[in-house]
C-alpha positions as CSV (number, residue, x, y, z in Angstrom):
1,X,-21.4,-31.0,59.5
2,X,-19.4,-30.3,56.3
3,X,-16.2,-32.2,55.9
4,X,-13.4,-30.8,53.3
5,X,-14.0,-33.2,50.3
6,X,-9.8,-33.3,50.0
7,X,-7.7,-34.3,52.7
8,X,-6.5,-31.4,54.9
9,X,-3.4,-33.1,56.0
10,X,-2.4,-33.7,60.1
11,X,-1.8,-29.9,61.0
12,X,-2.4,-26.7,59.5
13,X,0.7,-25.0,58.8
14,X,-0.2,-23.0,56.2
15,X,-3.0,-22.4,53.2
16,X,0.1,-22.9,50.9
17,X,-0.9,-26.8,51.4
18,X,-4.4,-26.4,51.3
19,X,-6.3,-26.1,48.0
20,X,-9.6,-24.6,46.8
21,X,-12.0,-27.6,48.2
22,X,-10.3,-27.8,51.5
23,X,-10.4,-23.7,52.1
24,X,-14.4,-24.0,51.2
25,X,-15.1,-26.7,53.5
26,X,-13.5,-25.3,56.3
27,X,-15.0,-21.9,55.6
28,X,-18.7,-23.7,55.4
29,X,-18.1,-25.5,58.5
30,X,-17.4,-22.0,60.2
31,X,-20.8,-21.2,58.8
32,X,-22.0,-23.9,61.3
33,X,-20.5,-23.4,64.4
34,X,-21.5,-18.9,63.6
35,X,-24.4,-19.5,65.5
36,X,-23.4,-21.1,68.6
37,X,-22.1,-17.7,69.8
38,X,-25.8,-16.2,69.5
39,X,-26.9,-18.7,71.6
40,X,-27.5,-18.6,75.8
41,X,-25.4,-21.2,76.3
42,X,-22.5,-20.8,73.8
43,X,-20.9,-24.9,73.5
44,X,-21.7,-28.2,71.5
45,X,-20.0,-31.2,72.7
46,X,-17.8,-31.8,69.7
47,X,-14.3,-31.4,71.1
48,X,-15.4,-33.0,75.0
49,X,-12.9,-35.2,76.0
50,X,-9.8,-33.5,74.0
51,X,-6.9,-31.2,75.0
52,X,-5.6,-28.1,73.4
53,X,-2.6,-26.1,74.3
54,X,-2.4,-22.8,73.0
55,X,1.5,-22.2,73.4
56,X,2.5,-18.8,72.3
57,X,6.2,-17.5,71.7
58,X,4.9,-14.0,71.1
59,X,2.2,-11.2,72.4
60,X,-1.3,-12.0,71.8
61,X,-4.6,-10.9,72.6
62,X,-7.6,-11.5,69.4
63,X,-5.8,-14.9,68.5
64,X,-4.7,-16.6,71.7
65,X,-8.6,-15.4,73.2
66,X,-10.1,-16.5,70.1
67,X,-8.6,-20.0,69.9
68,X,-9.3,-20.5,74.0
69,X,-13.3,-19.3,73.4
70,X,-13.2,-21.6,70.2
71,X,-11.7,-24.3,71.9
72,X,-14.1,-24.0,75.3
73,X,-17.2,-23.4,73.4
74,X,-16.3,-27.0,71.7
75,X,-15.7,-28.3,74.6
76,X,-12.4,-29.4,75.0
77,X,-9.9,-28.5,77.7
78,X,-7.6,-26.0,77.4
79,X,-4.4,-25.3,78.1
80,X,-2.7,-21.8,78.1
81,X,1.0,-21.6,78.2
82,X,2.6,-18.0,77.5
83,X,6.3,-18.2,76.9
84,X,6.5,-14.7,75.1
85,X,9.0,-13.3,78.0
86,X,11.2,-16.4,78.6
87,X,14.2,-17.4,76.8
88,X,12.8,-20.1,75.3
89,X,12.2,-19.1,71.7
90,X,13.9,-21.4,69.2
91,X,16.2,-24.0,68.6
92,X,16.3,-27.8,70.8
93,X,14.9,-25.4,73.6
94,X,11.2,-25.6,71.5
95,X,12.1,-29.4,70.7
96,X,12.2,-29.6,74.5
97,X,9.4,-27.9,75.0
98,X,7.8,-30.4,72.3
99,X,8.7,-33.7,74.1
100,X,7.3,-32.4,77.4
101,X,3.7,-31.5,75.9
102,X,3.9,-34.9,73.9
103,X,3.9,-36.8,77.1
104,X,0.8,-35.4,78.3
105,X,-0.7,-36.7,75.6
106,X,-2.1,-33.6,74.2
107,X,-4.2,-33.6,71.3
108,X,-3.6,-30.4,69.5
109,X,-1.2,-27.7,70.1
110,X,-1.5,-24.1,68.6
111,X,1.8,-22.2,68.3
112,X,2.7,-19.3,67.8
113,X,6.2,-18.3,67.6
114,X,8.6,-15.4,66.3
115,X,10.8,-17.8,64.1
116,X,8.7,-18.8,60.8
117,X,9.1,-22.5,60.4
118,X,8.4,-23.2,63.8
119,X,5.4,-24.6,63.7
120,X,6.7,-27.3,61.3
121,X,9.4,-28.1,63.4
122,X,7.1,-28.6,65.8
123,X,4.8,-31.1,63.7
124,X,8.0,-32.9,63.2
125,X,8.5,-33.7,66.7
126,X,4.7,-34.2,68.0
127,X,2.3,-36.8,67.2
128,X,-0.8,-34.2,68.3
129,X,-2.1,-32.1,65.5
130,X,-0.3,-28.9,65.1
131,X,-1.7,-25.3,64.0
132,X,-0.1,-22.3,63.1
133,X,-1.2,-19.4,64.6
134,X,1.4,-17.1,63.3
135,X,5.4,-17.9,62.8
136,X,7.4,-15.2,61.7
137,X,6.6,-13.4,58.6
138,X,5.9,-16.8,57.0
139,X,2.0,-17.2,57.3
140,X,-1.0,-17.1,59.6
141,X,-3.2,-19.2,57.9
142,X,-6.5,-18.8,60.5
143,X,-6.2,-15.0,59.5
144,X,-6.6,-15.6,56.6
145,X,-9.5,-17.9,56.2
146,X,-11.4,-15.8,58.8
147,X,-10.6,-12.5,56.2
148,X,-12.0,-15.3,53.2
149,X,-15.6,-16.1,55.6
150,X,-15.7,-12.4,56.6
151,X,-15.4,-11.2,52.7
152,X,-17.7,-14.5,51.5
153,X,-20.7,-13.4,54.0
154,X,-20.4,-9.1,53.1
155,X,-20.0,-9.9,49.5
156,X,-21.7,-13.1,48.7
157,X,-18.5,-14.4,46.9
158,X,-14.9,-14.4,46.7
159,X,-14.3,-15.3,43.1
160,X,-13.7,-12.5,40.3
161,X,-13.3,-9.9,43.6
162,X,-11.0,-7.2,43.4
163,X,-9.0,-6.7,46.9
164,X,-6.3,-4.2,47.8
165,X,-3.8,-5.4,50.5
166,X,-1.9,-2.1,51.4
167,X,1.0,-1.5,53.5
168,X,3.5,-4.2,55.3
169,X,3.8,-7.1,52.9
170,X,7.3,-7.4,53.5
171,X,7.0,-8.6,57.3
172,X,3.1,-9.2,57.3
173,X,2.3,-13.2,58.0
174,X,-1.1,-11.8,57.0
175,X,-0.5,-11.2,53.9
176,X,0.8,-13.6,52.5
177,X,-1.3,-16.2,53.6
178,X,-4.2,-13.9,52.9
179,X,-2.3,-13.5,49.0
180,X,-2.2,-17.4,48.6
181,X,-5.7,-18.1,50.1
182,X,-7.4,-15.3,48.1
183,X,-6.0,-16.3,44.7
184,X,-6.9,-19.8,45.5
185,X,-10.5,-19.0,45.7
186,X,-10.5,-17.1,42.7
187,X,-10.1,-13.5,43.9
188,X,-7.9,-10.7,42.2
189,X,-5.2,-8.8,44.6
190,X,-3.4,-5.6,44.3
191,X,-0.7,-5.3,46.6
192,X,0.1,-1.5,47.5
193,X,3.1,-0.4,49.7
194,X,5.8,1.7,49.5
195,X,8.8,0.0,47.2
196,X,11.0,-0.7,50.8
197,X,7.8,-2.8,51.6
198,X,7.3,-5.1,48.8
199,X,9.5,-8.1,49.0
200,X,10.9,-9.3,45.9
201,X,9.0,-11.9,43.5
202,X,5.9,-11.7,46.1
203,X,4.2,-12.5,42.8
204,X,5.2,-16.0,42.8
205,X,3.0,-16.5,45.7
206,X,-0.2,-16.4,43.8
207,X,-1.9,-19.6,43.2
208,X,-3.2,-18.5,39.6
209,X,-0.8,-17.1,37.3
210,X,-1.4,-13.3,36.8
211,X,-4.5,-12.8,39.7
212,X,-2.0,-10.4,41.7
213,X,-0.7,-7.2,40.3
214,X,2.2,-4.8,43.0
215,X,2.1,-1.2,43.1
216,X,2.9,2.2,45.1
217,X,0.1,4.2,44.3
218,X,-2.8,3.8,46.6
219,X,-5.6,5.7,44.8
220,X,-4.9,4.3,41.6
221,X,-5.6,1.0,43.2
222,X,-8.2,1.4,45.0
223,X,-10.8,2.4,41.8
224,X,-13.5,-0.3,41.6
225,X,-12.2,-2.4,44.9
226,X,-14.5,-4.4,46.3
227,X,-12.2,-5.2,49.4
228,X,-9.6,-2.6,51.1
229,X,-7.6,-4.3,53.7
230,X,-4.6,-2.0,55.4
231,X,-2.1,-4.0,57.0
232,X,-0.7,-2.9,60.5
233,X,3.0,-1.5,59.9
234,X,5.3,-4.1,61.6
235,X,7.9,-1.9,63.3
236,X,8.8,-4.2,65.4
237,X,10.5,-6.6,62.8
238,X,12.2,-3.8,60.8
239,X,15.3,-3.6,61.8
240,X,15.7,0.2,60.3
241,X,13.2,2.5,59.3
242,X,11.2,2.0,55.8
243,X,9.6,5.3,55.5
244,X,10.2,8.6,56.5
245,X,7.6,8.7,59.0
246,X,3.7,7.8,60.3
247,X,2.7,11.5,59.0
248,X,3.8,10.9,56.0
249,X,2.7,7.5,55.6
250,X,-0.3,8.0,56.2
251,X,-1.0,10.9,53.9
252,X,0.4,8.6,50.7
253,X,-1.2,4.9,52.1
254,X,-3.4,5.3,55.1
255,X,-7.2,4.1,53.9
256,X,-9.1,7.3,54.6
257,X,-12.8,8.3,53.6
258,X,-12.0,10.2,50.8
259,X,-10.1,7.2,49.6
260,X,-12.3,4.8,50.0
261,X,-15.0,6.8,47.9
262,X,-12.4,5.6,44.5
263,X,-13.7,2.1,45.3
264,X,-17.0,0.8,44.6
265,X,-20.0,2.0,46.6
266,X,-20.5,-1.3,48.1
267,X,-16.6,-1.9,48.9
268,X,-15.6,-3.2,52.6
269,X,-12.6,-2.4,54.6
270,X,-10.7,-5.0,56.9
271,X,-8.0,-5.0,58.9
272,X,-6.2,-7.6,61.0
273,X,-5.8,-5.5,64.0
274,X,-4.0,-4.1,66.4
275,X,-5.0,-1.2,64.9
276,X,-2.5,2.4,64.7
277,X,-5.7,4.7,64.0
278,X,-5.0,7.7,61.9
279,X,-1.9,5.8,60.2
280,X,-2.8,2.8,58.5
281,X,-6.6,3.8,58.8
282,X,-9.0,6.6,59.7
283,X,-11.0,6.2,62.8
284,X,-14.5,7.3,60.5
285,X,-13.5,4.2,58.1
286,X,-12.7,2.1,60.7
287,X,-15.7,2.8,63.0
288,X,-17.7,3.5,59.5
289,X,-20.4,1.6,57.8
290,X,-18.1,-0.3,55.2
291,X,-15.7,-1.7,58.0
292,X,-15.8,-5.2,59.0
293,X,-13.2,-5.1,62.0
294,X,-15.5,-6.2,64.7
295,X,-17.2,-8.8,62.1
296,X,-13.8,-10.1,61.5
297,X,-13.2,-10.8,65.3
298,X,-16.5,-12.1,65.5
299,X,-15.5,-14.7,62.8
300,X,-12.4,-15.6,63.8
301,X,-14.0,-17.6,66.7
302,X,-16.6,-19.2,64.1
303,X,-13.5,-19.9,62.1
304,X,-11.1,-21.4,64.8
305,X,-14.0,-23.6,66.2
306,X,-14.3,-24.9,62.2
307,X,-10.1,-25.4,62.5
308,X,-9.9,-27.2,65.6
309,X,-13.0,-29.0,64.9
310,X,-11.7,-30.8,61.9
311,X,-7.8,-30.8,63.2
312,X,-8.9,-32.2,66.5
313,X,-11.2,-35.5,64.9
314,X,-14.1,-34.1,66.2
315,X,-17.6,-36.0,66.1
316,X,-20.7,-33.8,65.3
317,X,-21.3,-30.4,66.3
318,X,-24.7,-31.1,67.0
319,X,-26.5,-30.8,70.0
């Protein structure tokens, strides 16, 4: 079992504090535990013995299910609290909410949670590792490094890549972790949106000078991609409209067929999911041979059993 040759810190709140070595380990761990969902009986022993809560502030259905089959195929016991239509959202009420799962001696928790920053609060407060599975539009870092495996398996690399990130950035988690992870391992991103969805100095976020470039014009950046990842539009966290409309959206920055034909021949398209088909993506390039969705579920359980794995102290993954 591979082991991150830097230290990956006592929770993951973020690929901000994560560099190159420590992305690649945990992405080459995933590689290990790919397998154990192929098999009859889908668990290794790693994680038998420890507790995780998955305690989520917000609607969920790909990450909370993929951290609780991660979690259960390691082993470990699992505890699902959904908080998403109480009151308790932010403030002392979390730190509350903090003390109670400290004494019963938990050993991981994963939040999720509408405030970003929440998750560190939280790590603040708990001696059990903490992971971020989404706070705010600050970052989802497990996103991410499942989009980094899923691109590293279809294209063999992630260095020297050229990927389009089009839509959201202003409100999408994913995308910024997605920018900082990508440019970490060496990957070149354009980021398309309209101009209401760009926030400002998104640059900055790059980890190499220069390896991100912002525009408005889809089709101009989408000759010789090698990745094309739409971004769901959050509607739910604009407080007033950023664009005339979904029609007209999509017609200027929904990934289409005929769009897709600009990039190169081999190019793949992702997307996070939920998915709004026929706005941020054509049903024949989502359901199409260049699109990854379903791989990218597939590895987000790979990926999350590699997280919890090394955040939890687990043993060997062996059988």
């Amino acid at each position: 079992m591979t082991t991150p040759t830097t230290s990956i810190g006592k929770d993951l709140l973020g690929l901000a504090a994560l560099d190159a070595a420590a992305i690649d380990g945990l992405l080459t761990t995933a590689e290990s535990f790919l397998e154990v969902g192929t098999r009859s009986v889908k668990k290794v022993p790693a994680l038998r013995g420890k507790t995780v809560v998955n305690l989520f502030f917000e609607p969920s259905t790909r990450t909370r299910t993929s951290f609780e089959l991660a979690a259960k195929r390691l082993s470990a016991d699992v505890l699902n609290i959904s908080v998403s239509a109480s009151s308790v959202v932010k403030g002392e009420t979390l730190l509350d909410t903090a003390r109670t799962i400290e004494a019963m001696n938990v050993d991981t928790v994963v939040i999720r949670h509408a405030s970003s920053g929440a998750p560190a609060m939280l790590s603040q407060a708990l001696a059990s590792h903490v992971i971020n599975a989404g706070d705010g539009a600050h970052e989802h870092p497990t996103q991410a490094l499942l989009d980094l495996f899923t691109i590293r398996r279809a294209k063999g690399r992630i260095e020297g890549l050229n990927v389009v990130v089009v839509g959201d950035i202003t409100h999408s988690r994913v995308a910024r972790s997605n920018l900082i992870g990508l440019t970490k391992m060496g990957a070149n991103v354009r980021l398309v949106a309209p101009p209401t969805m760009i926030p400002k100095q998104v640059e900055a976020l790059a980890s190499v000078p220069g390896s991100v470039t912002v525009g408005h014009d889809l089709d101009a950046a989408l000759i010789d991609a090698d990745v094309v990842m739409p971004l769901r539009l959050q509607l739910e966290r604009q407080d007033a409209p950023l664009f005339p409309g979904q029609r007209e959206y999509a017609a200027r920055w929904g990934l289409t067929k005929a769009r897709m034909a600009a990039a190169r021949p081999d190019a793949i398209a992702m997307h996070p999911g939920p998915i709004n088909r026929g706005v941020e993506i054509s049903p024949d390039v989502a359901d199409g041979d260049q699109s990854t969705i379903l791989d990218q579920v597939t590895h987000g359980v790979a990926v999350r059993m590699a997280v919890l794995f090394h955040y939890s102290g687990g043993g060997s993954a062996n059988d």
